[in-house]
C-alpha positions in Angstrom: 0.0 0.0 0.0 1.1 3.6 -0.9 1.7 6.2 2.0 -0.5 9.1 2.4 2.2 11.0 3.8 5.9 12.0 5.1 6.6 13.1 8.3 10.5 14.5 9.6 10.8 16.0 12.7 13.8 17.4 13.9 14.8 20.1 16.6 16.7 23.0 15.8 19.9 21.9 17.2 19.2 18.3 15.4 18.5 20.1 11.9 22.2 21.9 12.6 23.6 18.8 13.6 22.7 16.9 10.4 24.2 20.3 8.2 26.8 21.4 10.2 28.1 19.2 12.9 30.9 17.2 12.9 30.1 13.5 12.1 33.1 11.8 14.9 32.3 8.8 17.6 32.2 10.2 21.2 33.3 7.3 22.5 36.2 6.6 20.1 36.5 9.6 17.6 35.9 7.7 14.6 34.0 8.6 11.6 30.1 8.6 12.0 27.8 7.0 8.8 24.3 7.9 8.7 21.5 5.7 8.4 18.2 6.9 7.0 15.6 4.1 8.0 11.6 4.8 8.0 8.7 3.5 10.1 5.0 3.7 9.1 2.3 4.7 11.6 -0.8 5.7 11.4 -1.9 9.2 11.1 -3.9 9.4 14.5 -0.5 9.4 16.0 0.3 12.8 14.8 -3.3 15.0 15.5 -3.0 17.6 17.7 -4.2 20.9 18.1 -1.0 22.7 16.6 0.0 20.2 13.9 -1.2 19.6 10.4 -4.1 17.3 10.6 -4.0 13.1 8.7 -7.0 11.1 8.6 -7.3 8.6 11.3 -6.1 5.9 9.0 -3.4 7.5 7.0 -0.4 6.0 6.2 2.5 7.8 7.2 6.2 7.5 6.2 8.5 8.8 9.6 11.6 9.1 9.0 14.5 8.3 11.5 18.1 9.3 11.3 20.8 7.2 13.2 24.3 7.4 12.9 27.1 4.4 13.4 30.4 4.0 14.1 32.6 2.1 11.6 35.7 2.0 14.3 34.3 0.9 17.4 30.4 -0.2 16.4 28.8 2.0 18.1 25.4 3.3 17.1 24.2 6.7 18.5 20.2 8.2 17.8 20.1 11.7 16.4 18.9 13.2 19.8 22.0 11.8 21.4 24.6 13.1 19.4 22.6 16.9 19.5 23.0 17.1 23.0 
C-alpha cells in the first residue's frame, strides 16, 4: 500500500547537527555514517491541536536518522549526538 504522507521531525539543534556538525564517535572519535531508515504509523499518532491534521487511517512515512560508528560499532540516535 502507498503512504498518504511523510513526516521529519527534527529540533533546531538536530536540523544543525545533520548540516553542520561534525560526524566523529564520542566514544572513540571515529567517523560517524548515517543511516536513513523509515517507520510507518498511522496518522492518528500525529493530531493535535497545533499540527497539520491526517485522517485517522493515513499511512504515514516517519523518517529516522541514526548514525554508526565504523571503528568501534557503536550506534548513537540523532537526539544523542545533539545534545
Amino acid at each position: 500500500m502507498k503512504h498518504q504522507a511523510i513526516r521529519y521531525d527534527f529540533t533546531i539543534r538536530e536540523l544543525c547537527y545533520i548540516l553542520f556538525g561534525t560526524k566523529k564517535c564520542p566514544k572513540c572519535g571515529g567517523t560517524l555514517k548515517k543511516e536513513k531508515s523509515y517507520e510507518t504509523r498511522r496518522g492518528s499518532e500525529f493530531n493535535s491541536k497545533r499540527g497539520t491534521f491526517l485522517a485517522q487511517n493515513a499511512r504515514v512515512k516517519y523518517y529516522v536518522y541514526t548514525y554508526y560508528c565504523q571503528k568501534c560499532n557503536s550506534q548513537f540516535s540523532l537526539q544523542e549526538l545533539a545534545k
